[in-house]
C-alpha positions in Angstrom: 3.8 -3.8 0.0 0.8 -1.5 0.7 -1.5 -1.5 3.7 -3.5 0.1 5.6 -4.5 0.0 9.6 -7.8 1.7 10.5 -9.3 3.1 13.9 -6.4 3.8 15.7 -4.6 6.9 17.2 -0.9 8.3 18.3 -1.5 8.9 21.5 1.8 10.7 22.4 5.5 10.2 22.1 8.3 10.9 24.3 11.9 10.8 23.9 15.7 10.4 25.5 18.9 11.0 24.9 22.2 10.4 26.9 23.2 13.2 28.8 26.8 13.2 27.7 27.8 15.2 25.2 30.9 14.7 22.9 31.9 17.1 19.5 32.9 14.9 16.9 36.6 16.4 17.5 36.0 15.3 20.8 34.9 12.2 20.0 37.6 11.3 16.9 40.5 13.0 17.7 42.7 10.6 16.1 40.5 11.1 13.0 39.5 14.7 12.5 42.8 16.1 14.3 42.3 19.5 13.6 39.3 22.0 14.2 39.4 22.5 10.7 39.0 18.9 9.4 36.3 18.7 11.9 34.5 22.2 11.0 35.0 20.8 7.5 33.1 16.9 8.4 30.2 18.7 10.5 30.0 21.1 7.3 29.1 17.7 5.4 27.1 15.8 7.5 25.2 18.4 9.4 26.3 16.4 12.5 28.7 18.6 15.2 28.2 16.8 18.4 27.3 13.1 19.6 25.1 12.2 22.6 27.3 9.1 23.9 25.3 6.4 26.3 28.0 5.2 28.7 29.2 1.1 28.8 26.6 1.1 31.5 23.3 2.2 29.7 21.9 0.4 27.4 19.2 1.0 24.9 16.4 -0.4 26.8 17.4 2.1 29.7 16.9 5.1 27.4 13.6 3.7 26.6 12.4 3.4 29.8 13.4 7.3 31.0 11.8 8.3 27.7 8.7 6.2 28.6 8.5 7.8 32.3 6.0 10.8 30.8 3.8 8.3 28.9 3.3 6.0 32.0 2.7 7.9 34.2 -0.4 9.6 32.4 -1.9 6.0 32.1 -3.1 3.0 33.9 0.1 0.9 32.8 -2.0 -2.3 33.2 -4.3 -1.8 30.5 -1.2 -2.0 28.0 -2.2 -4.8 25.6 1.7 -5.4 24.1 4.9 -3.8 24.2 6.9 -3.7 21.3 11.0 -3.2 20.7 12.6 -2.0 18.2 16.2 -2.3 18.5 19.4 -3.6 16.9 21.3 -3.1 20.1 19.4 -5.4 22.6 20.5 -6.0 26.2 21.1 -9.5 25.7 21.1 -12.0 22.2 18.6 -13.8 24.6 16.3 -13.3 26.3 14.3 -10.9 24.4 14.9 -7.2 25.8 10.9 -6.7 25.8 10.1 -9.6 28.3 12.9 -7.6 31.2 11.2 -4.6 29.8 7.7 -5.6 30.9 9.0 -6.4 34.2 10.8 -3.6 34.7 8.0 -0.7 33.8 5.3 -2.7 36.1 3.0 -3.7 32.8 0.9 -6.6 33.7 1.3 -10.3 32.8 -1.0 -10.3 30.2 1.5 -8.1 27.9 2.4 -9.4 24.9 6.0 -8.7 24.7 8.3 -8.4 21.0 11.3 -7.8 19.9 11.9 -6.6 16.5 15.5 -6.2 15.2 15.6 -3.6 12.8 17.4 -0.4 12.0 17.0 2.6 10.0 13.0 1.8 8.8 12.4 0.3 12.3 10.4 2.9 13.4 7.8 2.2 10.4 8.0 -1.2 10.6 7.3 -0.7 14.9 4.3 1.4 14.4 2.8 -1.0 11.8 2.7 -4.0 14.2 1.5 -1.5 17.0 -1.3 -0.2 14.9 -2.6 -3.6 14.6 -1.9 -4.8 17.7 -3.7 -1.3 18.9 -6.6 -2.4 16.4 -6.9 -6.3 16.9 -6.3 -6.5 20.8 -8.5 -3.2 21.8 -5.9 -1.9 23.8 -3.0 0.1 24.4 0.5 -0.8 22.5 3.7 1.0 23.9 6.4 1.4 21.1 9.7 1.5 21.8 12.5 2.6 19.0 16.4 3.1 19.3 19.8 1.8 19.5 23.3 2.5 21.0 24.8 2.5 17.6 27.5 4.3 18.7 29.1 1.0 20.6 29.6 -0.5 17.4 32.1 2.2 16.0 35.0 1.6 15.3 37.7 4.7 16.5 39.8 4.4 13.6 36.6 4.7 11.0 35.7 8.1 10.4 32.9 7.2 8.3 30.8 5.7 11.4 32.6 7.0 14.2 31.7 10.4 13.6 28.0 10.4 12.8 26.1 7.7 15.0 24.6 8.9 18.2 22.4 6.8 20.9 19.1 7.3 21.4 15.5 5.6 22.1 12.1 6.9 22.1 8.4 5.5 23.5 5.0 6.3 21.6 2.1 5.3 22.8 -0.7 4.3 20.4 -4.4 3.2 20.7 -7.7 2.0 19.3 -8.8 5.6 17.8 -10.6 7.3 14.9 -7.6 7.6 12.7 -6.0 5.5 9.5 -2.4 4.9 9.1 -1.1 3.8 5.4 1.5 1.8 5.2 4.5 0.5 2.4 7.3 -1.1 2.5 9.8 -2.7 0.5 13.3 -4.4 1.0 16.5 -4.7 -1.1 18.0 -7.4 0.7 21.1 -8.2 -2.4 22.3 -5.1 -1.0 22.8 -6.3 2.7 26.3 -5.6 2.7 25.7 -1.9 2.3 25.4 -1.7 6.2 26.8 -4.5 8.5 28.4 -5.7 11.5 30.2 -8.8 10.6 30.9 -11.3 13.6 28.7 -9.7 15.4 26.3 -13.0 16.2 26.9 -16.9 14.7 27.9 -16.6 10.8 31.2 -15.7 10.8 34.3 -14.7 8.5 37.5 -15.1 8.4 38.4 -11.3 7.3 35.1 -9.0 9.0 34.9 -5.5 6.7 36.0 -2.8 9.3 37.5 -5.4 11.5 34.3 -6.6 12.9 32.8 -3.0 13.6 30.2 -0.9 11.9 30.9 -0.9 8.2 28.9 1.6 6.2 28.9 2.1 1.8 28.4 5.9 2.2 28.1 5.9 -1.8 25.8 3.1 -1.7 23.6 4.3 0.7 23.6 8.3 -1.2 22.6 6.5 -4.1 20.0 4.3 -2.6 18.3 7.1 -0.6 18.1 9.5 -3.8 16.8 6.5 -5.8 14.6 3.7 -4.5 13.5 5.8 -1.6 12.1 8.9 -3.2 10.2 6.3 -5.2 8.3 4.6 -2.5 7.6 7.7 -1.1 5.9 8.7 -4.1 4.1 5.8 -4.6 2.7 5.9 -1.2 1.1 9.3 -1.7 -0.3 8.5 -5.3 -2.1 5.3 -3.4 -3.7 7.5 -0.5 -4.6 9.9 -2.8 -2.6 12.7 -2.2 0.1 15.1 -4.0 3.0 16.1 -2.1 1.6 19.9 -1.3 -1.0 17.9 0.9 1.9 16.5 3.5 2.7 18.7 6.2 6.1 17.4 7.3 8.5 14.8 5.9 9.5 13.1 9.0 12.7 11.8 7.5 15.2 9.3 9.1 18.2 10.8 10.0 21.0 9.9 7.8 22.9 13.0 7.5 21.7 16.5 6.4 23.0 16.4 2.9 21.2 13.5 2.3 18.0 14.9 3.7 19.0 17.9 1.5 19.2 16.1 -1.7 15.7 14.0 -1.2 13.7 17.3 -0.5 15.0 18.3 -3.6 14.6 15.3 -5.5 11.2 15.2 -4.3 10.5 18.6 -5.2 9.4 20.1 -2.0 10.7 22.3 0.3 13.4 21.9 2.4 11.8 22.8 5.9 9.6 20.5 5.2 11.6 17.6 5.1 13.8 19.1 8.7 16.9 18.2 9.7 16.9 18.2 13.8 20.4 15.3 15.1 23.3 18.3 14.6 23.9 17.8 18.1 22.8 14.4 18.8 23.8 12.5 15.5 22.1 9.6 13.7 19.7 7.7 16.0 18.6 4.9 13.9 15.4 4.0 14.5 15.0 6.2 16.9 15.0 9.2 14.5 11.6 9.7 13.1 10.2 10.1 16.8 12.8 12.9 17.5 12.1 14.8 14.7 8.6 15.0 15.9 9.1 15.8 18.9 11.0 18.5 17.5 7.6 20.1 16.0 6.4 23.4 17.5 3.1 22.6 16.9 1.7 19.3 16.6 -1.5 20.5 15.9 -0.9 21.5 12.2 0.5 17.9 11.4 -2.7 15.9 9.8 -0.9 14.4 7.0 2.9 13.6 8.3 4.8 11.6 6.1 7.1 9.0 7.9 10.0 8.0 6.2 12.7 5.1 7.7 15.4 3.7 5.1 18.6 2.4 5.3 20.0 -0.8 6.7 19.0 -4.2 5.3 18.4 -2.4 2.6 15.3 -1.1 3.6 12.6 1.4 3.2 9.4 2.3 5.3 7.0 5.0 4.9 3.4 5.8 6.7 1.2 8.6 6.2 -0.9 9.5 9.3 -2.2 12.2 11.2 -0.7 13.4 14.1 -2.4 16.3 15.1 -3.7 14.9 18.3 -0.6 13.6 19.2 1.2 14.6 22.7 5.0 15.1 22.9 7.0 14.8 25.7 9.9 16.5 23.6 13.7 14.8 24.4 14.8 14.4 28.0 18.3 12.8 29.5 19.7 10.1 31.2 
């Protein structure tokens, strides 16, 4: 699918991390049990250290410390709808947006939605807040992230040693700028990533007892296949050639497969940057962090978004974001 949402603007993004800090020998010691091992996984993955939300925070906690900056430059009451994107939600019910919109003093009047989504969540977020933005003529906080790492298991290397926790707010609003949009979804592959039990269909014998289970292979070859390919097309339909995008603001899956698209994409690899060594993969909360990881947001007038993974999935938006304020990444 292709679409585009005009007249609207990135206002500013802010993000958070918890403030405890684990290296993945830390972290997996029953797993990586020597330095080695572990010098050998971060070698791999790009990842060396995890920031780990304690049982007590949640994602919607991180959200609202990340939204702190963005609120407070604002009159909180004009917000027209607050949207969550999250697979790690407080509660299976009630939505976590409705105790979000209590919680940060927004009015009433807020339109309040949950969406549950992973990896391309971020995309798919910013889509419905561009045309919420555009149709209601107001405000539209976005918030993105999980606590991934609470659905690791400690005996699986393969999950246990690369998911961190994070969330992110951005603001956006009725502006002067055009987002374009494309998704598409693979959904025969929905095994690929999965936590079994985890809600009301359940099976006798859940792959990684019930925890996090993650095709590495599957998701290497899906990310250097079909998502390379709807990247591509996107560009072709706004017109563009690759040399016209100033960043690649890629989900964070590891670095080697970040690696491996810049160079199946054919374009350089700082432009496609690799910024969760120390934090891990953040899910949805990825794309935002590698912006506000950008020394200078003024340069960014054609950013490429990218989101894939889980579901299967893929998102991508080109927009510009060279008016865009960043609050860069703070604790909790």
């Amino acid at each position: 699918m292709f679409t585009e949402v005009n007249n609207i603007d990135i206002k500013s993004i802010s993000c958070c991390v918890p403030k405890q800090v684990y290296s993945i020998m830390e972290y997996a010691p029953d797993l990586l049990k020597t330095e080695k091992t572990a010098k050998r996984m971060a070698k791999s993955t790009g990842i060396s250290s995890l920031r780990i939300a304690p049982d007590n925070v949640t994602t919607s906690d991180l959200f609202q410390k990340a939204s702190e900056p963005i609120l407070n430059e604002i009159d909180r009451s004009e917000i027209g709808a607050l949207v969550f994107v999250t697979q790690t939600p407080d509660f299976d019910a009630p939505a976590t947006s409705h105790i979000l919109q209590y919680k940060m003093g927004l009015s009433e009047n807020t339109l309040c939605l949950d969406i549950n989504e992973g990896c391309s969540g971020y995309v798919t977020g910013l889509y419905m807040a561009t045309m919420l933005a555009d149709k209601l003529q107001a405000p539209i906080l976005l918030g993105a992230g999980d606590t991934c790492s609470k659905g690791t298991s400690p005996k699986d290397r393969a999950t246990r040693c690369i998911f961190g926790d994070a969330a992110t707010s951005t603001l956006v609003t009725p502006g002067h700028h055009k987002a374009s949009f494309a998704f598409k979804s693979y959904g025969e592959r929905w095994k690929a990533i999965i936590i079994e039990n985890s809600a009301y269909r359940h099976v006798e014998n859940p792959l990684n007892d019930g925890h996090t289970y993650l095709d590495g292979m599957a998701i290497m070859e899906f990310s250097l296949n079909e998502v390379p390919e709807v990247m591509e097309s996107l560009i072709q339909k706004c017109n563009l050639v690759k040399d016209d995008i100033d960043l690649f603001a890629c989900h964070q899956a590891n670095k080697l497969i970040l690696t491996s698209l810049s160079q199946k994409l054919d374009v350089p690899a700082e432009k496609v940057p690799w910024v969760s060594e120390h934090v891990g993969n953040e899910s949805s909360a990825s794309i935002p962090m590698v912006l506000c990881n950008q020394p200078d947001m003024t340069v960014l007038k054609n950013v490429f978004c990218s989101g894939f993974g889980i579901g299967l999935s893929v998102g991508g938006c080109i927009t510009d974001f060279s008016d865009t304020k960043t609050f860069g990444v703070n604790e909790l």
